[in-house]
VOGUVO-700903 format. One record per residue (C-alpha): x, z, y. Coordinates in steps of 0.05 Angstrom, whole numbers, plus 5000, padded with zeros to 4 digits. Example, Ala and Ser with C-alpha at 12.3 -4.5 7.8 and 13.67 -1.06 7.14 Angstrom:
<rs>
R      x      z      y
R   5246   5156   4910
R   5273   5143   4979
</rs>
This chain:
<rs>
R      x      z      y
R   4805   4763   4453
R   4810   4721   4525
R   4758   4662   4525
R   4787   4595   4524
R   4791   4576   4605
R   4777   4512   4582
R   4707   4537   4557
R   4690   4570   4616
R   4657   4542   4680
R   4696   4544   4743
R   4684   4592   4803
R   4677   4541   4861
R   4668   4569   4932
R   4677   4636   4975
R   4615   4677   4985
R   4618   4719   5045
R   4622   4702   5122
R   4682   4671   5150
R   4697   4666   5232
R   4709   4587   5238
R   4778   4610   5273
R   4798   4640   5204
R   4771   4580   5160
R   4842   4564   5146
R   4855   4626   5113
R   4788   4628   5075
R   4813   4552   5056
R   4886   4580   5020
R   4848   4633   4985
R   4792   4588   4953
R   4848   4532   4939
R   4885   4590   4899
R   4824   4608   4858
R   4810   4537   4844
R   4884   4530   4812
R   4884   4593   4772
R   4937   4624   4820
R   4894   4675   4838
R   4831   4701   4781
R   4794   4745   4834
R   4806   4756   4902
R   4778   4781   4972
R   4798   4755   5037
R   4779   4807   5114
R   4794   4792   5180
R   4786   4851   5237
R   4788   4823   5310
R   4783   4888   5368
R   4761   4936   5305
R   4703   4896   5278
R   4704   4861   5209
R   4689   4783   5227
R   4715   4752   5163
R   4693   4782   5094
R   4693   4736   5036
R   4713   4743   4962
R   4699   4693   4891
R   4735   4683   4829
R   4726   4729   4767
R   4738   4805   4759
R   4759   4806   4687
R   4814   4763   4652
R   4758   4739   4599
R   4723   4708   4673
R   4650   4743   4646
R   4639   4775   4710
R   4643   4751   4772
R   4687   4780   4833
R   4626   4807   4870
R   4612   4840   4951
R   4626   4911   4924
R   4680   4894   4875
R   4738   4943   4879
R   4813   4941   4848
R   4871   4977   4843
R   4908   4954   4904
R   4973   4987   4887
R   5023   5001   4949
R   4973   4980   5003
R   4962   5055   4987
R   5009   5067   5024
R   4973   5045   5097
R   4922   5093   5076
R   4966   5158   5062
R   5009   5132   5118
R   4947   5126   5169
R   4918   5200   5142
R   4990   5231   5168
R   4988   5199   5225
R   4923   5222   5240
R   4949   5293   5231
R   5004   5291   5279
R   4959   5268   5327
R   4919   5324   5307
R   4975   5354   5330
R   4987   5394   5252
R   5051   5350   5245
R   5108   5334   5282
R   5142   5277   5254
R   5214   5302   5270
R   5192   5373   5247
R   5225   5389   5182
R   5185   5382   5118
R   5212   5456   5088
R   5170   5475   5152
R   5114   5456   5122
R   5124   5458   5056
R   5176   5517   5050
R   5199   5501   4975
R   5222   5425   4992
R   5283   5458   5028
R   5319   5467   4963
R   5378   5435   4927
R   5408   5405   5004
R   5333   5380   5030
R   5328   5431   5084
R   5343   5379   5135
R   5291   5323   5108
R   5242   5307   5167
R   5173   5284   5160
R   5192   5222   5192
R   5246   5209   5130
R   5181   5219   5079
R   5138   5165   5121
R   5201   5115   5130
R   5225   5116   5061
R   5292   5144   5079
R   5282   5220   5056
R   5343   5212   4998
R   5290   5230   4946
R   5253   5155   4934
R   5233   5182   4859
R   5229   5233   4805
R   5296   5265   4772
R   5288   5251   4700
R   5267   5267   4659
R   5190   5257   4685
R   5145   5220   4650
R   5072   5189   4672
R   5041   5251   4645
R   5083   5287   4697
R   5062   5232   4750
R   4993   5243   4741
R   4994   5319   4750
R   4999   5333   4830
R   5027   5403   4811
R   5076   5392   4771
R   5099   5331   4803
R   5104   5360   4863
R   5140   5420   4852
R   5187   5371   4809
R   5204   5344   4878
R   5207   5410   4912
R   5267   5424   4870
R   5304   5368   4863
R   5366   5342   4907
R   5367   5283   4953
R   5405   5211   4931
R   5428   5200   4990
R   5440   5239   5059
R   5374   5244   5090
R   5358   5197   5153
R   5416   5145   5140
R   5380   5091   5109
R   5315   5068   5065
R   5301   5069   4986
R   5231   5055   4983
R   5198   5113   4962
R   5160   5065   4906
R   5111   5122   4869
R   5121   5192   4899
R   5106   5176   4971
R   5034   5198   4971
R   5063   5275   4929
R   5109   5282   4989
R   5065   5262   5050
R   5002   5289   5015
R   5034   5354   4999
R   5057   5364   5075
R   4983   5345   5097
R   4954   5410   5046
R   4998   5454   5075
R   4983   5439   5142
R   4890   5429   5122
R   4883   5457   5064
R   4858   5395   5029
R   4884   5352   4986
R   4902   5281   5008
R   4848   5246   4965
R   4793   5289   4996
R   4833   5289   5068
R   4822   5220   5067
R   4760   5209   5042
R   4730   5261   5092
R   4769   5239   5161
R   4783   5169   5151
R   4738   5119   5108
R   4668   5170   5103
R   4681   5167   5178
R   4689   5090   5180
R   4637   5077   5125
R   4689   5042   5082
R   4692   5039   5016
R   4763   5057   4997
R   4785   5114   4954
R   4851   5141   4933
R   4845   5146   4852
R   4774   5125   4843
R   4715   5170   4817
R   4682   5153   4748
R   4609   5128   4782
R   4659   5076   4805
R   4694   5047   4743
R   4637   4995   4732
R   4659   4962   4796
R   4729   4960   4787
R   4768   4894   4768
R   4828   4910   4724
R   4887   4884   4748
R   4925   4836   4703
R   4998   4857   4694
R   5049   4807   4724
R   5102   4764   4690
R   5159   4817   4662
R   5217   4807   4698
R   5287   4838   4676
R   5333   4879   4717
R   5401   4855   4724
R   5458   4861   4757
R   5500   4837   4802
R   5547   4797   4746
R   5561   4861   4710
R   5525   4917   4676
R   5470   4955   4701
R   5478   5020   4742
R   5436   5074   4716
R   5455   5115   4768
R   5438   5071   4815
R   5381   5086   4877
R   5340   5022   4849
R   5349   5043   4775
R   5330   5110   4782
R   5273   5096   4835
R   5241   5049   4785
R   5255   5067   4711
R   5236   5147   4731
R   5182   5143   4704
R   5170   5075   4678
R   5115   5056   4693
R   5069   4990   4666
R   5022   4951   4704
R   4969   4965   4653
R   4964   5036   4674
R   4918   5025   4727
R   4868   5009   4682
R   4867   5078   4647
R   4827   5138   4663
R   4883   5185   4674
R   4906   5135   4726
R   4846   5125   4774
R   4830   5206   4763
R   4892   5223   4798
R   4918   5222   4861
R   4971   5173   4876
R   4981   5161   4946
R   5035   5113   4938
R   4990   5064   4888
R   4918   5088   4861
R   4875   5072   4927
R   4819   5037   4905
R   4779   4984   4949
R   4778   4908   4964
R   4799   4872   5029
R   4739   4888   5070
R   4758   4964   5062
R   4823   4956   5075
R   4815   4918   5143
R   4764   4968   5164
R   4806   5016   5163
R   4874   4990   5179
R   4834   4958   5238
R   4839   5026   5279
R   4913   5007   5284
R   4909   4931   5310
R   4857   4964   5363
R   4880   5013   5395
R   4865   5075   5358
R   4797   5051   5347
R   4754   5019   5287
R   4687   5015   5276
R   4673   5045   5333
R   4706   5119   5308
R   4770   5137   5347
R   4816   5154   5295
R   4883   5150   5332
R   4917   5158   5408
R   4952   5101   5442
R   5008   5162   5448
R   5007   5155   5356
R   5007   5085   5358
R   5064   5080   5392
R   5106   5118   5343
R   5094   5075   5292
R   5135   5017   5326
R   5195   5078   5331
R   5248   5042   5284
R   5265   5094   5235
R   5313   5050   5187
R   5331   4976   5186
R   5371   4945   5135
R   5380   4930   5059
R   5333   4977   5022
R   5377   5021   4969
R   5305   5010   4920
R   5282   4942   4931
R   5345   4908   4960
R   5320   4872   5014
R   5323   4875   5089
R   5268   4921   5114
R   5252   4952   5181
R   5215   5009   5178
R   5176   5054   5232
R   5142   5112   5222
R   5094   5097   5162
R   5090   5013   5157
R   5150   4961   5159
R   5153   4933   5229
R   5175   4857   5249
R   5244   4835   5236
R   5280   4772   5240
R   5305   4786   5170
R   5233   4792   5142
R   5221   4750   5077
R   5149   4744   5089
R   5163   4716   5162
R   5140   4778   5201
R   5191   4767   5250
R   5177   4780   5326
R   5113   4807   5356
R   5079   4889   5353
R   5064   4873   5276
R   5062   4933   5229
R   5053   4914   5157
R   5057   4935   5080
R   5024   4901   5020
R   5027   4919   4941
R   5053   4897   4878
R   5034   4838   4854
R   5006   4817   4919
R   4959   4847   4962
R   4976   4855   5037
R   4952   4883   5100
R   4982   4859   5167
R   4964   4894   5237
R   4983   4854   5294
R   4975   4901   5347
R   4987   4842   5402
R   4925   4798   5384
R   4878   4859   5361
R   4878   4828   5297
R   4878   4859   5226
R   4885   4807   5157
R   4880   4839   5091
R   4877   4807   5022
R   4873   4841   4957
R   4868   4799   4878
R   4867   4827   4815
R   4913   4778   4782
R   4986   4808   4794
R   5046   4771   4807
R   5116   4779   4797
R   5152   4815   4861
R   5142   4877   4893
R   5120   4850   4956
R   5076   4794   4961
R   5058   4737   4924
R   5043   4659   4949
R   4979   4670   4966
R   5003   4730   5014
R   5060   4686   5034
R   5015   4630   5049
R   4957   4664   5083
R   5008   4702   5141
R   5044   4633   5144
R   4988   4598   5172
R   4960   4667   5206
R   5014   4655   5250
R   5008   4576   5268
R   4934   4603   5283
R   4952   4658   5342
R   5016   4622   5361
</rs>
């Protein structure tokens, strides 16, 4: 049973290091934790590829009997998708990938059922026509990289290929990760592990191993919020409907075993906001984090090639999207509106912003989820006054 909150003392006060530019961030975050917004949270800043604000407080358990510590890890949900987006870039820089090369290339049995002209650049821009599973498919199928993959393999797109977005919400690490197998031979978990964050000494895992658990704070599920629609009756058949509802999946999942032991690159990555700027900080610097050269000026670049723009067929809102992260756009409901800015975030909340033009990298990651697929107030809040900082 959850401890009166009454009963318990408060958490007052980030530990951690914060760059005196970046106090006004540090300030939003602790001002959410003192209001209950926010139960447990972390707060990084990268400047030029180097970590120079790390701080974290609040509570890593609903009952608040452990505290949000350094190492403390969560599921960060859709900021996943940086990750698997940053491993296939890595690839094609590699040279294994072309982005405009098609997928049935790669991966011979996604040609079927009218896919045979699905680019890899449709997988890593949400616009491949296949944003979900065909039901039925349950979360036993989800959790089972075979089956779920060849459960994509054979099914037909929703929409042609390449003519707009429908966020690909939970299969976009199958589809990307599948393509980056073929092409290395390893699966995207260990890909990832082994060329991006052992290389960067960062402690951020897709799925997360058992020795792990004990660090891990569950998430806590978000308000339930009811589909509706637009002054009539729901379409089942609709992109949204099917993207979401196939399979249905809770909040409270992430806090299962069969959850963290699989590999999900669209929403199990494990890790807290000092792994996540590490790493994302390779894109904000020039290929380069840590001091490990990850990607070419030549990749970056791609990522700013605009790949859709326009109301999302899945989430319904205006969304630009380059080859792996949404881009700036003056439709953007979280502000990102001018500037080489590359960005994604999770349910719930959690967010990663690369702004390519000051070198800088701001990630944030909670365990307490809101309602919304893309950020929450804190996330809001902290890119708000990230921008009255750089101007």
């Amino acid at each position: 049973m959850t401890r009166d909150i009454a009963s318990v003392p408060p958490m007052t006060g980030l530990q951690g290091n914060t760059d005196p530019r970046f106090q006004p961030l540090a300030d939003i975050v602790e001002r959410q934790l003192a209001s209950g917004y926010d139960l447990g949270a972390s707060l990084a800043v990268a400047v030029d590829g180097e970590v120079v604000t790390d701080c974290w407080g609040g509570w890593a358990d609903e009952d608040r009997t452990r505290s949000w510590e350094a190492d403390t890890i969560t599921n960060v949900w859709s900021t996943t998708k940086t990750m698997t987006a940053l491993a296939a870039l890595l690839c094609i820089d590699r040279g294994l990938i072309d982005p405009h090369g098609k997928v049935a290339t790669y991966w011979p049995e996604f040609g079927a059922n009218g896919k045979e002209g699905v680019e890899v650049r449709h997988l890593l821009s949400h616009t491949s026509g296949v944003s979900s599973w065909a039901a039925p498919f349950g979360v036993q199928d989800l959790v089972d990289d075979e089956r779920a993959t060849a459960h994509l393999a054979a099914q037909a797109p929703w929409w042609e290929p390449g003519t707009a977005s429908g966020y690909h919400a939970l299969n976009y690490g199958h589809m990307i990760g599948e393509v980056i197998r073929r092409v290395d031979g390893r699966g995207l978990r260990e890909f990832f592990a082994e060329e991006i964050a052992g290389p960067l000494g960062a402690d951020f895992t897709i799925g997360c191993p058992p020795s792990d658990h004990g660090r891990i704070a569950p998430v806590v599920p978000p308000p339930p919020v009811a589909m509706r629609g637009s002054g009539g009756p729901i379409d089942l058949e609709s992109v949204a409907v099917k993207t979401f509802l196939t399979p249905g999946v809770g909040a409270a999942v992430a806090n299962t075993d069969g959850w963290r032991a699989a590999t999900i690159g669209a929403a199990n990555g494990h890790g807290n906001a000092r792994s996540v700027a590490t790493i994302q900080a390779a894109v904000s610097n020039g290929g380069v984090a840590s001091g490990v050269k990850l990607l070419s000026a030549d990749t970056l670049e791609r990522i700013f090639e605009q790949q859709s723009d326009g109301p999302d067929l899945a989430i319904g809102l205006p969304v630009r999207f380059g080859l792996g992260y949404a881009l700036a756009n003056p439709a953007d409901l979280l502000g990102i509106t001018s500037g080489r800015s590359c960005y994604w975030g999770g349910w719930g909340g959690s967010i990663v912003l690369n702004d390519l033009d000051n070198r800088v990298t701001v990630a944030y990651v909670m365990n307490r989820m809101q309602a919304g697929i893309l950020g929450n107030e804190t996330s809001a809040g902290l890119l708000a006054e990230y921008r009255s900082i750089v101007g």
